[in-house]
C-alpha positions in Angstrom: 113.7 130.1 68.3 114.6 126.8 66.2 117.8 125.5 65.4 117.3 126.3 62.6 116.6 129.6 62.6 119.1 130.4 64.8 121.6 128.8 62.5 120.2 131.1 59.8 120.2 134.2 61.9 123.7 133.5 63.1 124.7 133.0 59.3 123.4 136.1 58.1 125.2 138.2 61.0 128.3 137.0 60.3 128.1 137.0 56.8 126.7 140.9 57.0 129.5 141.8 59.6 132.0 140.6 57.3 131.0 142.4 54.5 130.3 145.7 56.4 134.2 145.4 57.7 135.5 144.6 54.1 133.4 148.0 52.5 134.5 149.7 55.7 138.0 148.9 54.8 137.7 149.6 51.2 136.2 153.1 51.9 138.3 153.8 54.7 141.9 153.6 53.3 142.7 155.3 50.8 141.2 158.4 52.7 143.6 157.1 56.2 146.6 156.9 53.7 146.0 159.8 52.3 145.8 162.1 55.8 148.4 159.9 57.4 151.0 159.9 54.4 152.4 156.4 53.3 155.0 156.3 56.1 152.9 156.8 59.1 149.7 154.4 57.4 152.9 151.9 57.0 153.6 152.0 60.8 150.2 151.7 61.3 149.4 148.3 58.9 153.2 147.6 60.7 151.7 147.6 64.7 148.3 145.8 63.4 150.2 142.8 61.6 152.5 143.0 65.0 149.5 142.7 66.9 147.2 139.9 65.3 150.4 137.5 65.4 151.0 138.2 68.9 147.4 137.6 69.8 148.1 134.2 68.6 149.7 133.3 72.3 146.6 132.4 73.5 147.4 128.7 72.1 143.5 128.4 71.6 142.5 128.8 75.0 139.7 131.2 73.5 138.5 128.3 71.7 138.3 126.3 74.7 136.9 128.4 76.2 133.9 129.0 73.7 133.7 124.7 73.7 133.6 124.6 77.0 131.1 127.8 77.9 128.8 126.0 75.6 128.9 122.4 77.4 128.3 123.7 80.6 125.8 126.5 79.6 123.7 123.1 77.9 123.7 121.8 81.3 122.8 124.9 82.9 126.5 124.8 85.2 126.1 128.2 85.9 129.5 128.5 88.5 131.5 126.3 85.9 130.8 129.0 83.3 132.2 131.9 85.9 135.4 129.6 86.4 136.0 129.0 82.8 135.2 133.0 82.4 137.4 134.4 84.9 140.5 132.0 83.9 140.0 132.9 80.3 140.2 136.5 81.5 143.3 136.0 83.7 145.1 134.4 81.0 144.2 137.0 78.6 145.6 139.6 80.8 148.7 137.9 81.0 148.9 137.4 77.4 148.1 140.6 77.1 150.7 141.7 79.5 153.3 139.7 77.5 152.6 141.1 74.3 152.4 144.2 75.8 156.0 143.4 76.9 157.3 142.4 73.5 156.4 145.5 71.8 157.7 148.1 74.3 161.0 146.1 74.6 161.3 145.8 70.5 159.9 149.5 70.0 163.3 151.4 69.9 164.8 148.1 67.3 162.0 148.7 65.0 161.7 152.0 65.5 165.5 152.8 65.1 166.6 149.8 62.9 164.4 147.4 60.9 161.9 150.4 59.7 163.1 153.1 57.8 160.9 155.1 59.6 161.7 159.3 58.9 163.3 161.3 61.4 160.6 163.6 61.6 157.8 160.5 62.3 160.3 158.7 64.5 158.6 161.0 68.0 155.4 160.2 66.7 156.0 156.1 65.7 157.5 155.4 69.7 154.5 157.1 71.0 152.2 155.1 68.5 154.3 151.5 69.9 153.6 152.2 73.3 149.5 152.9 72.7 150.1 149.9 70.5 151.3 148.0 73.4 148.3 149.4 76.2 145.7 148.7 73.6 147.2 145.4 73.1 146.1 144.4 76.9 142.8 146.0 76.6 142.3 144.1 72.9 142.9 140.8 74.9 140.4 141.4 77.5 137.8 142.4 75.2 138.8 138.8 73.0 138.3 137.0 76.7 134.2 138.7 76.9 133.8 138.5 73.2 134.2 134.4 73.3 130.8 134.6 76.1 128.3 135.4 73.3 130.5 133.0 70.4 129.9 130.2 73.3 126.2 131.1 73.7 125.3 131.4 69.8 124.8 134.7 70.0 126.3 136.0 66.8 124.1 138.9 66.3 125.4 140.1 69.6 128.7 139.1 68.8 128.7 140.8 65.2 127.2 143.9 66.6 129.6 144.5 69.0 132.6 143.6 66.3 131.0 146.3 63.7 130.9 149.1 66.5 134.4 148.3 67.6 135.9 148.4 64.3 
């Protein structure tokens, strides 16, 4: 395939991804508000604001790690590529871990304090931090294997992946 074709099929992936996500969203909410209640879809946009600032403690190794995937895949560095792999996945994990760490040990202040979360949601928002908190780790994992197919220009792959997930 060309460059630029694959420039225009990586274009169109992402631009079609992101639009799917943003109807997805637009559909998709008023419906989860309305079977959650405000309160509980409020704890829920709470965790998911929590958790894309905390996946900002990868300081841009992810983008390194895309740069440098790329370089070593143009010179065909095949064992450089599993090094730059498995450390991007070791750091995520402890990222992960971290995060993971900051969320259990701040459940019971947000939980208790800072949200005015009902008494009758409060059994139901701890439970919610802590799955927060495990899917946190696994979210970081899956960031360290979604930067493989970023690094290789393979956005359709990429894109597909991110529609199923979300």
């Amino acid at each position: 395939m060309t460059e630029v074709k694959t420039l225009i099929r990586n274009i169109a992936y992402n631009f079609i991804s992101h639009i799917w996500l943003a109807i997805l969203a637009f559909i998709t909410t008023p419906y989860i508000v309305k079977k959650l209640g405000t309160d509980a879809y409020g704890i829920m946009a709470f965790l998911g604001i929590v958790i894309t600032y905390l996946s900002l403690l990868d300081f841009g190794i992810g983008w390194a790690s895309i740069k440098y995937i790329s370089e070593h895949y143009a010179r065909n560095e095949k064992e450089e590529i599993g090094k730059i792999i498995g450390t991007n996945v070791f750091i995520n994990f402890i990222v992960g871990l971290l995060g993971a760490a900051l969320i259990v040990i701040f459940t019971d202040f947000f939980v208790s304090s800072f949200l005015k979360i009902p008494e009758e949601l409060k059994k139901e928002a701890y439970l919610v931090f802590y799955i927060s908190a495990l899917s946190f780790i696994l979210n970081m994992l899956f960031a360290a294997y979604g930067n493989i197919p970023q690094a290789l220009q393979r956005f359709d792959i990429f894109n597909r992946v991110r529609i199923v997930l979300n």
